[in-house]
FIKOL-28922 format. One record per residue: residue number from 1; residue in one letter; x negated, y negated, z negated of N, C-alpha, C in turn. Coordinates in steps of 0.2 Angstrom, whole numbers, plus 5000, padded with zeros to 4 digits. Example, Ala and Ser with C-alpha at 12.3 -4.5 7.8 and 13.67 -1.06 7.14 Angstrom:
! residues 2
PT    k  r  n.xx  n.yy  n.zz  ca.xx  ca.yy  ca.zz  c.xx  c.yy  c.zz
PT    1  A  4934  5028  4961   4938   5022   4961  4934  5016  4961
PT    2  S  4936  5011  4965   4932   5005   4964  4936  5000  4961
***
This chain:
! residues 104
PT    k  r  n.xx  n.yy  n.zz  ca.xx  ca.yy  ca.zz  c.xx  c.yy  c.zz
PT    1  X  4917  4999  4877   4913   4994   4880  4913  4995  4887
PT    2  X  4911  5000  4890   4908   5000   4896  4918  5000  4901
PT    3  X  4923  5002  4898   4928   5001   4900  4932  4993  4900
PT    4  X  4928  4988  4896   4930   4983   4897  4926  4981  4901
PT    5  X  4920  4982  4901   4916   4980   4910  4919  4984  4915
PT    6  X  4920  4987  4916   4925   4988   4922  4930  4987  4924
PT    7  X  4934  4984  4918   4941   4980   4920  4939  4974  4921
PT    8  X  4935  4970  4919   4932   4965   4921  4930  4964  4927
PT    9  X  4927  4968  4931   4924   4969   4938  4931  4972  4941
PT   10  X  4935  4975  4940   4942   4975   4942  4946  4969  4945
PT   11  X  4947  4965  4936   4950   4958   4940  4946  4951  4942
PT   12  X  4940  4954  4944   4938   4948   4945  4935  4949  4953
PT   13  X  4936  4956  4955   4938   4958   4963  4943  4959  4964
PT   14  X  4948  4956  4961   4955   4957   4962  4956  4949  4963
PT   15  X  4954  4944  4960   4954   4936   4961  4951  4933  4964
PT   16  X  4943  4938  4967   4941   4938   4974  4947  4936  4979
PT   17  X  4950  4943  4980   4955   4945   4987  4960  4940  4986
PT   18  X  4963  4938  4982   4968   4934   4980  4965  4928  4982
PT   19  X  4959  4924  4983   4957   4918   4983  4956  4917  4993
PT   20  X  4952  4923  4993   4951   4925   5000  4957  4922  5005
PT   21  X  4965  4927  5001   4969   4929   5004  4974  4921  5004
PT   22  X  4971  4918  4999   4975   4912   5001  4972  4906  5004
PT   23  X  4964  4906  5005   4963   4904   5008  4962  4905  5017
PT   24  X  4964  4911  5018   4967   4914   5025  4973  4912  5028
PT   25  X  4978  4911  5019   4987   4911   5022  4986  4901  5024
PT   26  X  4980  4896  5021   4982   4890   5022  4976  4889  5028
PT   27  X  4971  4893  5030   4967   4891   5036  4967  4893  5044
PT   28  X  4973  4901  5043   4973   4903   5052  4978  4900  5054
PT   29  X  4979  4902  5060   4982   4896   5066  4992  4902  5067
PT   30  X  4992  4906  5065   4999   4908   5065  5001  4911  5063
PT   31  X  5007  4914  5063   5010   4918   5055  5008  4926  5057
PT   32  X  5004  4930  5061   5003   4935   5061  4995  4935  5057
PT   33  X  4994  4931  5060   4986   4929   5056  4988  4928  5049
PT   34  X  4992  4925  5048   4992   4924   5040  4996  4929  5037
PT   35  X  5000  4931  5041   5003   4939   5036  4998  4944  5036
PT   36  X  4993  4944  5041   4987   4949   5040  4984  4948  5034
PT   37  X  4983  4942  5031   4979   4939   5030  4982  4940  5022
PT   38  X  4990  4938  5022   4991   4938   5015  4994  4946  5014
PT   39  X  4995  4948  5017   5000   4956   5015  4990  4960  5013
PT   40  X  4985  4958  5017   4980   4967   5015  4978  4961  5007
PT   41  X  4976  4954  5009   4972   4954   5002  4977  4952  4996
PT   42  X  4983  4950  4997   4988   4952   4990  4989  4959  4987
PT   43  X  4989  4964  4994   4989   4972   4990  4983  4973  4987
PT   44  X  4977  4973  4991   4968   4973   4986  4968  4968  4980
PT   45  X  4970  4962  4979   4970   4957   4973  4973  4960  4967
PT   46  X  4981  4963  4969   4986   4963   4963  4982  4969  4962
PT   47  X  4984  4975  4967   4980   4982   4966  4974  4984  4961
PT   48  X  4970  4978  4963   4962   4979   4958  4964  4975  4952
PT   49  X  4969  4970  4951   4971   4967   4944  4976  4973  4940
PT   50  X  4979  4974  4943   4982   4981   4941  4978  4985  4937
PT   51  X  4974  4990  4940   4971   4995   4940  4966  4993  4933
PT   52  X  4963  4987  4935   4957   4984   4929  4963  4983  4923
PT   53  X  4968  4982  4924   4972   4981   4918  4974  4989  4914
PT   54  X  4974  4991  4919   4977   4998   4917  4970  5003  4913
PT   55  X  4963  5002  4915   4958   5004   4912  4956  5000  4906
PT   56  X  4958  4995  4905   4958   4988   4900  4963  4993  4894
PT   57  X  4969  4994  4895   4974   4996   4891  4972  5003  4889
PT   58  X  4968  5008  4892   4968   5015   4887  4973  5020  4890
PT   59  X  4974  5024  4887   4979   5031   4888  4984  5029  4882
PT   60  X  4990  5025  4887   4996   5022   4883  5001  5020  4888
PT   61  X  5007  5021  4885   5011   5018   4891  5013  5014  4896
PT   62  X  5008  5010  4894   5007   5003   4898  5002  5005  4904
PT   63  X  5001  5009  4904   4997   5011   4910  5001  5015  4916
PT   64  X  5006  5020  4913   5010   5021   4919  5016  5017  4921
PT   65  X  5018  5011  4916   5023   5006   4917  5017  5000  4924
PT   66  X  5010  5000  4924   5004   4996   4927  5007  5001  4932
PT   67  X  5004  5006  4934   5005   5012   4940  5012  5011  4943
PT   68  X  5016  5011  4942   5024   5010   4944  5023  5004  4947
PT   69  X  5023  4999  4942   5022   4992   4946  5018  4993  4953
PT   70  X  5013  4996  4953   5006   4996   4959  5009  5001  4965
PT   71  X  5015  5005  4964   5017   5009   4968  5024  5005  4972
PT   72  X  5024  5000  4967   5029   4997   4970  5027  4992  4971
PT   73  X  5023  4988  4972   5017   4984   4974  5016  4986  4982
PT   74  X  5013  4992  4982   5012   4995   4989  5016  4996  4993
PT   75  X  5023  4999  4991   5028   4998   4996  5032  4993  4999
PT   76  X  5033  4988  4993   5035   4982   4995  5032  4974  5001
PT   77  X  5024  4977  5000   5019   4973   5003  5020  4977  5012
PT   78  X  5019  4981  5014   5018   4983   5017  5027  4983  5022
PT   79  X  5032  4985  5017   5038   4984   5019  5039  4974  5023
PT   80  X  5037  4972  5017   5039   4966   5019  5034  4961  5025
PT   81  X  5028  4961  5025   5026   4962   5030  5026  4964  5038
PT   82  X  5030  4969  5038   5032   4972   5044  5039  4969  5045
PT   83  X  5041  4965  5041   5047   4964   5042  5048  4957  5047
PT   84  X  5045  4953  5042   5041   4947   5045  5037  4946  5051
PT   85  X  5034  4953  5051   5031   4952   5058  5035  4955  5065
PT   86  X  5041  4957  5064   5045   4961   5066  5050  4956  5069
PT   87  X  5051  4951  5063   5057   4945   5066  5054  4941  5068
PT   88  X  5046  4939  5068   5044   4934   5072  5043  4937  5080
PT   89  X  5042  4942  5082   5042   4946   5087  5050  4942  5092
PT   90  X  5054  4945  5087   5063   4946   5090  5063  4938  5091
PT   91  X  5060  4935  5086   5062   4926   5089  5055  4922  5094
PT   92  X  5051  4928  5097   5047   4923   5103  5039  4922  5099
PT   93  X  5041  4921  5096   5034   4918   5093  5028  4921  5096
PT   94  X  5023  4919  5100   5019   4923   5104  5012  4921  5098
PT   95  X  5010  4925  5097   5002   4928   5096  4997  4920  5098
PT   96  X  4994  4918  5090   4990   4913   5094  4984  4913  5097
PT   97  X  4981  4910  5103   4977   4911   5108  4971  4906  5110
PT   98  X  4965  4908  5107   4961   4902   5108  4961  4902  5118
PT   99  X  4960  4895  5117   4962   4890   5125  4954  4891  5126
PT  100  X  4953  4888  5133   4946   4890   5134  4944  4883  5134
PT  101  X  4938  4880  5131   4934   4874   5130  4936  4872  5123
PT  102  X  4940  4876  5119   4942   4874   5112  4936  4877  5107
PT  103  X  4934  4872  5102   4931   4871   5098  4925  4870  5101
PT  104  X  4924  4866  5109   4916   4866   5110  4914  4861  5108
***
């Protein structure tokens, strides 16, 4: 019992970050803002839906085939990410800048 309340409070701070993190990737003003925004809360969304799943499932296979995914979750997130902020770098894209008298 107390292990499916913790999965529960797993994925459902897990679909927090996820809601969070998509509403950051359609509300900030440029793609560093919004790779920030999507690369930390897709890692804490999948990560906590993960893990809740993995506490959901018990001492079974399926928990370290869950782990592998999450390790490979972390690398790819962070990998890609940099990558994307790397080529936006290489092609100019400057950094967006709030103007002075904007949003008065």
């Amino acid at each position: 019992m107390i292990a499916k309340v913790i999965a529960v409070i797993l994925c459902s701070v897990g679909t927090f970050f996820f809601i969070i993190g998509t509403t950051g990737l359609l509300r900030l003003p440029d793609v560093f803002t919004r790779l920030h925004s999507s690369t930390k809360c897709d890692t804490m969304g999948a990560g906590s839906i993960l893990i809740g799943l993995a506490v959901y499932s018990g001492v079974s296979w399926d928990v370290l085939k869950l782990l592998i995914v999450l390790g490979f979750l972390f690398i790819s997130s962070a990998t890609t990410g940099h990558a994307i902020g790397r080529s936006a770098v290489k092609q100019g894209i400057a950094p967006w800048r709030k103007e002075d008298g904007e949003g008065q």
